[in-house]
MMTF fields as JSON, N, C-alpha, C and O atoms, coordinates in Angstrom:
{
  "mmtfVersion": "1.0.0",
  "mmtfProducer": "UNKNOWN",
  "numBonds": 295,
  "numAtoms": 296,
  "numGroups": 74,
  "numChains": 1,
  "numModels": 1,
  "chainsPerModel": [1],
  "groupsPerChain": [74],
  "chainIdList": ["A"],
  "bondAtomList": [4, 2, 8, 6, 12, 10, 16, 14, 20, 18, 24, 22, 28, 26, 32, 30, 36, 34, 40, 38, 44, 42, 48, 46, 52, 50, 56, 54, 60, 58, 64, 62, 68, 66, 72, 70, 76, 74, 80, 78, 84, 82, 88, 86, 92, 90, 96, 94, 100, 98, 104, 102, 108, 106, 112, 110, 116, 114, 120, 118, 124, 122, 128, 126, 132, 130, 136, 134, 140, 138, 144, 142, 148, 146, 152, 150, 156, 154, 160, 158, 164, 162, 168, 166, 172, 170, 176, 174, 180, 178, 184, 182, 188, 186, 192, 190, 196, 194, 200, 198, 204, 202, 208, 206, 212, 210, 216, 214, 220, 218, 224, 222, 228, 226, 232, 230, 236, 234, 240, 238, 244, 242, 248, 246, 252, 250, 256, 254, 260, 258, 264, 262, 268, 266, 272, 270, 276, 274, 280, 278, 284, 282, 288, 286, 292, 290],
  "bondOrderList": [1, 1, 1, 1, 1, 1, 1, 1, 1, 1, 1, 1, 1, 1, 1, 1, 1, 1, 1, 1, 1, 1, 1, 1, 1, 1, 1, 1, 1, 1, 1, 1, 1, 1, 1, 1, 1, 1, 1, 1, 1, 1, 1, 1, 1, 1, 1, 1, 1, 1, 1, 1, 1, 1, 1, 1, 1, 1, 1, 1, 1, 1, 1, 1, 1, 1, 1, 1, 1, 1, 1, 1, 1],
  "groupList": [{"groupName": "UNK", "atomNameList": ["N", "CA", "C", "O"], "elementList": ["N", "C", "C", "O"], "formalChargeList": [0, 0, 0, 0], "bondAtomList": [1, 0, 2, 1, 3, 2], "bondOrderList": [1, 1, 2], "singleLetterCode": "X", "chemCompType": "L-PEPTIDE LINKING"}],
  "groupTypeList": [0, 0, 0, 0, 0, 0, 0, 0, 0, 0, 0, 0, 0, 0, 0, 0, 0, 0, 0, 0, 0, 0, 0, 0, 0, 0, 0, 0, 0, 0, 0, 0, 0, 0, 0, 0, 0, 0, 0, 0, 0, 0, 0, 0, 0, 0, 0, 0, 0, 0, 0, 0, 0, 0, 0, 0, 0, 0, 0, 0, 0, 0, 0, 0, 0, 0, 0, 0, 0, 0, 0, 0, 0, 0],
  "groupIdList": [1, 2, 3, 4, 5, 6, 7, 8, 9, 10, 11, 12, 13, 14, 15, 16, 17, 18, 19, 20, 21, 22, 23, 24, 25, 26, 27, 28, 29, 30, 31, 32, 33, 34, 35, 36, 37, 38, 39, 40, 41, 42, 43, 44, 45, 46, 47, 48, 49, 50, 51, 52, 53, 54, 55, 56, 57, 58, 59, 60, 61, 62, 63, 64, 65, 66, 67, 68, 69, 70, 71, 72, 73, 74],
  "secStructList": [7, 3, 3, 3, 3, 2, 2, 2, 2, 2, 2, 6, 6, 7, 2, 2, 2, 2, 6, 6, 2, 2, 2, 2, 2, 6, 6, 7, 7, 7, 1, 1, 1, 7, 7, 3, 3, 3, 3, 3, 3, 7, 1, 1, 3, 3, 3, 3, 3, 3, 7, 7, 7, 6, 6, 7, 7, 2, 2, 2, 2, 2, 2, 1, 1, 7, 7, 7, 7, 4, 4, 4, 4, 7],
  "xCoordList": [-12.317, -12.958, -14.301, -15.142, -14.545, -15.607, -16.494, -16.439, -17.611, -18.108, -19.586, -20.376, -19.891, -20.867, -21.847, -21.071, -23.108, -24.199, -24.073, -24.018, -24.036, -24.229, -25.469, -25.529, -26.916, -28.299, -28.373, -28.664, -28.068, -27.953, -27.582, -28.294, -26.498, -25.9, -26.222, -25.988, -26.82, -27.54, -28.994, -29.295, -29.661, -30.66, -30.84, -31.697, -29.891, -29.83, -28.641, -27.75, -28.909, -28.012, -26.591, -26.479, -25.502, -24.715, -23.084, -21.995, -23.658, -22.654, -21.587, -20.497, -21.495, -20.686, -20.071, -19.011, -20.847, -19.965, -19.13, -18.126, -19.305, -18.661, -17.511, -16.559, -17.185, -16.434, -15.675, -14.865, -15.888, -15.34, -14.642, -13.811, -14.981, -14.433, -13.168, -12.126, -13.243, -12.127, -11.185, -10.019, -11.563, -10.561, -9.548, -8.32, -10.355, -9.778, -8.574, -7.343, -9.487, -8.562, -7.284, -6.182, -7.422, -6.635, -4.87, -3.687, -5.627, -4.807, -4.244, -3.034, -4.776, -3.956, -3.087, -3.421, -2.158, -1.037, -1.073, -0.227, -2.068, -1.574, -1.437, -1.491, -1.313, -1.329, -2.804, -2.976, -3.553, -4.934, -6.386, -7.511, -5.773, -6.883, -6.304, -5.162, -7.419, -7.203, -6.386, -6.446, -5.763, -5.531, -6.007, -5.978, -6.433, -7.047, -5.88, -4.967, -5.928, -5.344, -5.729, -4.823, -6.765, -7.615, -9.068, -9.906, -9.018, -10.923, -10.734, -9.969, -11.769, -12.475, -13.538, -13.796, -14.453, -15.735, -16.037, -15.267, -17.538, -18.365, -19.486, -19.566, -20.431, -21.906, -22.437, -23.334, -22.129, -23.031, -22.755, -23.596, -21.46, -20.704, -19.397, -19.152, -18.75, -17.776, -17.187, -17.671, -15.426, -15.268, -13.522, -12.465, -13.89, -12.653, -12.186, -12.723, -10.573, -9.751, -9.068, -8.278, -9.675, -9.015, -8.589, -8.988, -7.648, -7.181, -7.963, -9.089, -7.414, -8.796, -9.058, -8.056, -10.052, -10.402, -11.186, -12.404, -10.763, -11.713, -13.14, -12.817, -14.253, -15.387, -16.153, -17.317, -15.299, -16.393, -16.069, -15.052, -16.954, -16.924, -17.661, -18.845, -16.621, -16.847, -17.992, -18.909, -18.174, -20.022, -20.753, -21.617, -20.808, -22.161, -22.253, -23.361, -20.969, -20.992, -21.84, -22.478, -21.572, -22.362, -23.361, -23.966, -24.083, -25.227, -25.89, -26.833, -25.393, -26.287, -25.897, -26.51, -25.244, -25.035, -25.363, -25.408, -25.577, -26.142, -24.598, -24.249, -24.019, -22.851, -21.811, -22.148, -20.23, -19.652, -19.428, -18.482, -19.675, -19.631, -17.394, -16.413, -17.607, -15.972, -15.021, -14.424, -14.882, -14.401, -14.434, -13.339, -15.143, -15.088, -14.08, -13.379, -14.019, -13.8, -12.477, -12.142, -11.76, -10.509, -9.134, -8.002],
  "yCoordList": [15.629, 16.738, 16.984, 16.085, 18.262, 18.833, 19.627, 20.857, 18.734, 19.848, 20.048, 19.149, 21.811, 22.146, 22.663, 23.12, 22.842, 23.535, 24.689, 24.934, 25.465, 27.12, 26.906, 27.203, 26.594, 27.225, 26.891, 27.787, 25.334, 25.133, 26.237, 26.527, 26.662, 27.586, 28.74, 29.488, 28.948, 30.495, 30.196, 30.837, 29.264, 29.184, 28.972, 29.419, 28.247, 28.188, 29.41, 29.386, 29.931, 31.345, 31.043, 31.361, 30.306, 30.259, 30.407, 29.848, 31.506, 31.788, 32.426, 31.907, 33.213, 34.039, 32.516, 32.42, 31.801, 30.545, 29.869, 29.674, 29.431, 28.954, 29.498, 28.717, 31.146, 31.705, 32.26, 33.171, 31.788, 31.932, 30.589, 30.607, 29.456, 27.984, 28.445, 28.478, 28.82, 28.748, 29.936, 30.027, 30.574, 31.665, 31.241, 31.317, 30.794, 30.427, 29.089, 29.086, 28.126, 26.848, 27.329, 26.832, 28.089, 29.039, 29.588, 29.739, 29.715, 30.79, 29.663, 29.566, 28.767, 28.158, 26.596, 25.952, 26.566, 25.643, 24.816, 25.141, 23.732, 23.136, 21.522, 21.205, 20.725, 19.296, 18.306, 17.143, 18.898, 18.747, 19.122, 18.716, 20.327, 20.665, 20.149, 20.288, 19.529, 19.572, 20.799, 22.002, 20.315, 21.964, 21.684, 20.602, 22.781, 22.871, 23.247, 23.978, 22.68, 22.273, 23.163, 23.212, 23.714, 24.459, 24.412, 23.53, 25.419, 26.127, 26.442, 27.306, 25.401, 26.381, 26.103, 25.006, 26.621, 26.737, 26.818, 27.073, 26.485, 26.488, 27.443, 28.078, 27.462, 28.256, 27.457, 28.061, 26.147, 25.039, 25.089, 25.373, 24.776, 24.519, 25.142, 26.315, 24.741, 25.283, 23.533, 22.594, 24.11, 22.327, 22.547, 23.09, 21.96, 22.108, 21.176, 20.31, 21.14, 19.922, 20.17, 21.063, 18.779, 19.043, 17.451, 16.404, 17.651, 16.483, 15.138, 15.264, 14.069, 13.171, 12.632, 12.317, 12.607, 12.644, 10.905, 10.876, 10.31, 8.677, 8.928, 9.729, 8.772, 9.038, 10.502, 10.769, 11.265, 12.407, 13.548, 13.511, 14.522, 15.736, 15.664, 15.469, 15.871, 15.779, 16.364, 15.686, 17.335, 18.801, 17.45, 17.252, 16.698, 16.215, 15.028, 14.753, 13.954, 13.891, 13.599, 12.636, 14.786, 15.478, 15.959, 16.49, 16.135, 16.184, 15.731, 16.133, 14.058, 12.974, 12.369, 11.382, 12.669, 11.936, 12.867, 12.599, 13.842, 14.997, 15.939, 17.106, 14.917, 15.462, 14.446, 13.486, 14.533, 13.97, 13.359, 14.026, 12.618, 12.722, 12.39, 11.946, 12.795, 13.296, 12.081, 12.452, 11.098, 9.576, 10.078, 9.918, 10.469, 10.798, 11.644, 11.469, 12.753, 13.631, 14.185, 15.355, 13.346, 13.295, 12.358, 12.378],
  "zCoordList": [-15.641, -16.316, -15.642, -15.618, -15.052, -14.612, -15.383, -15.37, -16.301, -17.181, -16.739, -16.453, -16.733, -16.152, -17.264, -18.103, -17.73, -18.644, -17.87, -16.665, -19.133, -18.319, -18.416, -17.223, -18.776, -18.862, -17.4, -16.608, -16.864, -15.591, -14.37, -13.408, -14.644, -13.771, -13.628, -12.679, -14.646, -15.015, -14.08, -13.073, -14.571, -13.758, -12.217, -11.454, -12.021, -10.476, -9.891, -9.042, -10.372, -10.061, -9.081, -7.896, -9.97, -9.403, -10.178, -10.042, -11.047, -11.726, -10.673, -10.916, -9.758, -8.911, -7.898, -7.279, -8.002, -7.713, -8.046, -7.361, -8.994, -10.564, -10.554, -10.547, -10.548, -10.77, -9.554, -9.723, -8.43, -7.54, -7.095, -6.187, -7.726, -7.9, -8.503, -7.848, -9.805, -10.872, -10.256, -10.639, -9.578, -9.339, -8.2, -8.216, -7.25, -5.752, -6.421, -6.4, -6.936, -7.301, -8.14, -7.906, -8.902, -9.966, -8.683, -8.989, -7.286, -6.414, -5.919, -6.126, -5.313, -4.017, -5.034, -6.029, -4.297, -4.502, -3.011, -2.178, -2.673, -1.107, -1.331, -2.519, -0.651, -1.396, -0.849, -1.216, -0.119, 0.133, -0.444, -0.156, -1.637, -2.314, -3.792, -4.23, -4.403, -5.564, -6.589, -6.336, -7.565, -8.401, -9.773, -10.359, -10.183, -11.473, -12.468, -12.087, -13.886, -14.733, -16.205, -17.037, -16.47, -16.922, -17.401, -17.591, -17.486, -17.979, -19.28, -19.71, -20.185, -21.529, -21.709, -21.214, -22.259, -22.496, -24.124, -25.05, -24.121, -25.702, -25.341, -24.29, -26.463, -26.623, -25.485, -24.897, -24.935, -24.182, -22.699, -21.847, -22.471, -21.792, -20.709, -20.994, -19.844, -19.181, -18.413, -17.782, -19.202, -18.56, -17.618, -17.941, -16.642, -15.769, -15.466, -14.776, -16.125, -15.653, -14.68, -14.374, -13.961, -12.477, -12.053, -12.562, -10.953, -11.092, -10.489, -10.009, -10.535, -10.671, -8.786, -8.144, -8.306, -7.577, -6.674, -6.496, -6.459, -6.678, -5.994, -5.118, -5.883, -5.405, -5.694, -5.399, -6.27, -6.731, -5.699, -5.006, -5.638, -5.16, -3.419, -3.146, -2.547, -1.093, -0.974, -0.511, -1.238, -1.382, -1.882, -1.028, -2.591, -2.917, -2.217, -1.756, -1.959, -0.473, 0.819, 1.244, 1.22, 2.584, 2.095, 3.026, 0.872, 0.581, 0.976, 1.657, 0.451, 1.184, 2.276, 2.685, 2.662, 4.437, 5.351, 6.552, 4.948, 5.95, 6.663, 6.485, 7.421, 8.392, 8.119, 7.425, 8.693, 9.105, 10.417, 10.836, 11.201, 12.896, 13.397, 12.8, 14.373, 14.687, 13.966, 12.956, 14.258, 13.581, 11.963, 11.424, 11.367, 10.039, 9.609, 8.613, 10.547, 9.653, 10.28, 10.092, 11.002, 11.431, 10.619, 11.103]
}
């Protein structure tokens, strides 16, 4: 379960993101991308079940490692 604060998202202006997450994941069927399972939301919240992943989200990731170098990411 991926649950996000909208005040969060609102503030860092990434609602057109958000919603370009749920739409794209919504489209593709491949066996390398995760698939989403569904979206509902509260007054608070927006929560996406998706399937489970071991270590978390690759984007945050490469946040902190900066790059992959070739050996990695092959």
């Amino acid at each position: 379960m991926k649950i996000m604060k909208k005040i969060e998202i609102i503030r860092s202006k990434q609602t057109d993101h958000i919603m370009n997450e749920i739409s794209i994941l919504n489209s593709i069927n491949h066996p390398f991308i995760i698939s989403i399972d569904g979206v509902a939301q509260d007054d608070k919240h927006i929560y996406l079940a998706l399937q489970l992943v071991n270590g978390g989200e690759l984007f945050t990731y490469l946040r902190g490692v900066g790059k992959l170098d070739i050996d990695q990411s092959m």
